[in-house]
N, C-alpha and C positions, 0 to 999 in steps of 0.2 A: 556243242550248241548248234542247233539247225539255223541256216539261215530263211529271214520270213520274206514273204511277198509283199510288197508294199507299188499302188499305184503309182506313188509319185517317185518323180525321177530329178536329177541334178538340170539347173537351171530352167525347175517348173516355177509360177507363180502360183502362190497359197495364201491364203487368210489363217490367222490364230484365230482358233473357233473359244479357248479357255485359258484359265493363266492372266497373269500383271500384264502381257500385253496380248491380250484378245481384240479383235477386231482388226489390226492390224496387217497391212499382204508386206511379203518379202519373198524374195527369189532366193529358192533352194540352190546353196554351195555346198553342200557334201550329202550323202546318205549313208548312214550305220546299217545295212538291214542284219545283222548279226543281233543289236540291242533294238532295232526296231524304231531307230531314233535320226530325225535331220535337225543339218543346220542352217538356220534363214541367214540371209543377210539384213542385220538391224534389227534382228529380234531375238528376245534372251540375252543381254548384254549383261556379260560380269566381268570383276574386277579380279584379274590375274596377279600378285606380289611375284615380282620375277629378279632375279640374282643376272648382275652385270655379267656377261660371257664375251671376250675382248674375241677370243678366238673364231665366235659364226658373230661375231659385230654388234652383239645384243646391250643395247643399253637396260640397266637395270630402274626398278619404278613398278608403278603403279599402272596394268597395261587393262586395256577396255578392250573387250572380244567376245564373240557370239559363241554365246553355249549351246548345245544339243536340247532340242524337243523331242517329246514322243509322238510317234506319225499319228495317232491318234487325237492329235488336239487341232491337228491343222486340217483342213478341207483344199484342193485345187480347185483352182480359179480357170474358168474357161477362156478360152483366146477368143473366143467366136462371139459368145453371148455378156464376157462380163462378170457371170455371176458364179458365186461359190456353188460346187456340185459335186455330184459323185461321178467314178469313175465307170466305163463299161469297156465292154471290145467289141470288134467288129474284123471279118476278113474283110481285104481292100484290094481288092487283084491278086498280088500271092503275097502279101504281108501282113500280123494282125495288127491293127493301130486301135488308138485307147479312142472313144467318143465322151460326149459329155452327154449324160442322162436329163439334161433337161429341154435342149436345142440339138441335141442326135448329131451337132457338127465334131469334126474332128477335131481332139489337143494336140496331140501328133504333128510336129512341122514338118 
């Protein structure tokens, strides 16, 4: 399986653009680009049934954790302007960094 190009990256902010929780921002903790799919923090929350493990310390129960979205439902959120946007590029001395398409400021820290 090829892996895909996706703009958004680990600890970007994003809004749920569709899905139970749309409208929503949360900060990207992992990226799949294999499946094409991140995961937010505080968005997609399901319920894990998990078996006690004495040995890595795991109490067993009913455990609440974010499930994987596909990069397609979420939009990044600009640091500059605020608002959800699309991604573009730009060279910047001898580096390329991402801009935002509606205020041309840099996402890039």
């Amino acid at each position: 399986m090829s892996r895909l190009q996706t703009p958004i990256r680990r600890n970007d902010t994003v809004i749920v653009t569709t899905g139970k929780d749309s409208g929503k921002r949360g900060r990207v903790l992992k990226v799949i680009p294999v499946k094409n799919r991140l995961i937010v923090e505080g968005i997609n929350i399901i319920k894990r049934h998990t078996r006690p493990n004495p040995q890595r310390n795991i109490k067993g129960g009913i455990v609440e954790r974010e499930g994987a979205l596909h990069a397609s439902n979420v939009q990044i959120v600009c640091s500059e302007c605020g608002k959800m946007t699309r991604v573009g590029h730009r060279i910047q001395g001898d580096r390329k960094v991402r801009i935002c398409r509606k205020c041309e400021g840099v996402i890039d820290k």
